[in-house]
Residue frames relative to the residue before (quaternion, step in Angstrom):
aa qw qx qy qz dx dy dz
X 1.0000 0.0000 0.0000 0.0000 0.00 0.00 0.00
X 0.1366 0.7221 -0.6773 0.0348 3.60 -0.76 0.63
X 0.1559 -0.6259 0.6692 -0.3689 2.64 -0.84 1.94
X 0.2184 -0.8263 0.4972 0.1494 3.98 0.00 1.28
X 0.6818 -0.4720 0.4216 0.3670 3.22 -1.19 0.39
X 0.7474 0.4628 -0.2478 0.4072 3.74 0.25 -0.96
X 0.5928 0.6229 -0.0863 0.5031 3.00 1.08 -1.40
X 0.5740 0.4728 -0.1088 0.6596 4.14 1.55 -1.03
X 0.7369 0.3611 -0.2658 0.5059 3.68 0.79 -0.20
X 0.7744 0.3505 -0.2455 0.4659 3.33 0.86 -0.40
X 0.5831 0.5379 -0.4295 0.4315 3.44 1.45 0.04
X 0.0707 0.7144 -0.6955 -0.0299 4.07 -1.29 0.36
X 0.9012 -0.3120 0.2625 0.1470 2.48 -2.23 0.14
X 0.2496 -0.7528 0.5737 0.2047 4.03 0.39 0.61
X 0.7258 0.4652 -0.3910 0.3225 3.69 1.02 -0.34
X 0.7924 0.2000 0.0560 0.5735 3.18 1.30 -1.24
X 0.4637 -0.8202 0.2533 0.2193 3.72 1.42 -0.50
X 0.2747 0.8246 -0.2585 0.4216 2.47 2.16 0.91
X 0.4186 -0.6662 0.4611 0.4104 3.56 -1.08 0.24
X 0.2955 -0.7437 0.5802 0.1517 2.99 -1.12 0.95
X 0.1811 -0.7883 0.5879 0.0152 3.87 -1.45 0.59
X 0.8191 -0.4276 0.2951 0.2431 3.10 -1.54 1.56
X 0.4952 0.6076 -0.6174 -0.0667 3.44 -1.58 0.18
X 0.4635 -0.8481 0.2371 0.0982 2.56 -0.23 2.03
X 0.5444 0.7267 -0.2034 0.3662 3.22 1.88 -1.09
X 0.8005 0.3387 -0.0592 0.4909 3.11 1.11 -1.22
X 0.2382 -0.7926 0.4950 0.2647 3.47 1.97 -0.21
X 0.4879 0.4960 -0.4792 0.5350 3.73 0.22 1.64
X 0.4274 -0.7337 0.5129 0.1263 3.37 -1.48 0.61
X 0.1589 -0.7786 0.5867 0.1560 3.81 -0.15 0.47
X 0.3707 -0.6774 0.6189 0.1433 3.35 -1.59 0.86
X 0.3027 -0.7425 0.5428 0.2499 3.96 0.03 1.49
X 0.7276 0.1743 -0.4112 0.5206 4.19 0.32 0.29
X 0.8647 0.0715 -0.3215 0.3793 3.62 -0.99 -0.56
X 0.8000 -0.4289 0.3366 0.2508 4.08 0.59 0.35
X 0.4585 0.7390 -0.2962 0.3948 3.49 1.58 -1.08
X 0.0856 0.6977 -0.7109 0.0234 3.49 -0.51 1.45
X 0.3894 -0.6159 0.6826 -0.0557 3.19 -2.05 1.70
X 0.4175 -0.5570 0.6289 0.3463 3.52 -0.97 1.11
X 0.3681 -0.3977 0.8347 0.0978 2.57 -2.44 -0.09
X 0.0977 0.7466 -0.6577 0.0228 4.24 -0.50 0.41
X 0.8385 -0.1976 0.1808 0.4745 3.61 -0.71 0.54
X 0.7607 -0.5792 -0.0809 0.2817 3.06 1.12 1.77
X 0.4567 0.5400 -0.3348 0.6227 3.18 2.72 0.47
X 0.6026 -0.4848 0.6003 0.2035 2.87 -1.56 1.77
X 0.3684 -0.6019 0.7085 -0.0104 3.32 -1.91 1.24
X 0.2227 0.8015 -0.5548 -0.0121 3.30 0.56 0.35
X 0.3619 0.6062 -0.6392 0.3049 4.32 0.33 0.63
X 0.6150 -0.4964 0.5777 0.2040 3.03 -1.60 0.84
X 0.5427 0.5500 -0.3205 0.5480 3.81 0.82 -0.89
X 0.8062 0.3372 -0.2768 0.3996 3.12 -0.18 -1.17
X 0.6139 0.6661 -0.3115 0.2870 3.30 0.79 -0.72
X 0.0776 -0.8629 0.4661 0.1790 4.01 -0.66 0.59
X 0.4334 -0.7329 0.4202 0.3139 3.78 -0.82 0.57
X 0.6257 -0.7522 0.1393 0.1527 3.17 -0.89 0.85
């Protein structure tokens, strides 16, 4: 997953507006307050609630 640094700070949660954090392992984005994890697909954030899956 390559997902820049700068670019990882300015992105959040569409549910709640939280910062969200890396896991690279699983290529997916976690939401640090309500949990909401966002794919990653051929290195573009998913950022849809829909798509999104609870943890």
């Amino acid at each position: 997953m390559k997902i820049d640094d700068w670019l990882l700070e300015i992105l959040a949660c569409p549910a709640c507006k939280a910062h969200l954090r890396a896991e690279a392992e699983t290529e997916e984005l976690v939401c640090t307050d309500c949990g909401l994890i966002y794919p990653v697909r051929d290195d573009i954030p998913v950022l849809l609630v829909d798509e999104a899956r609870k943890p």
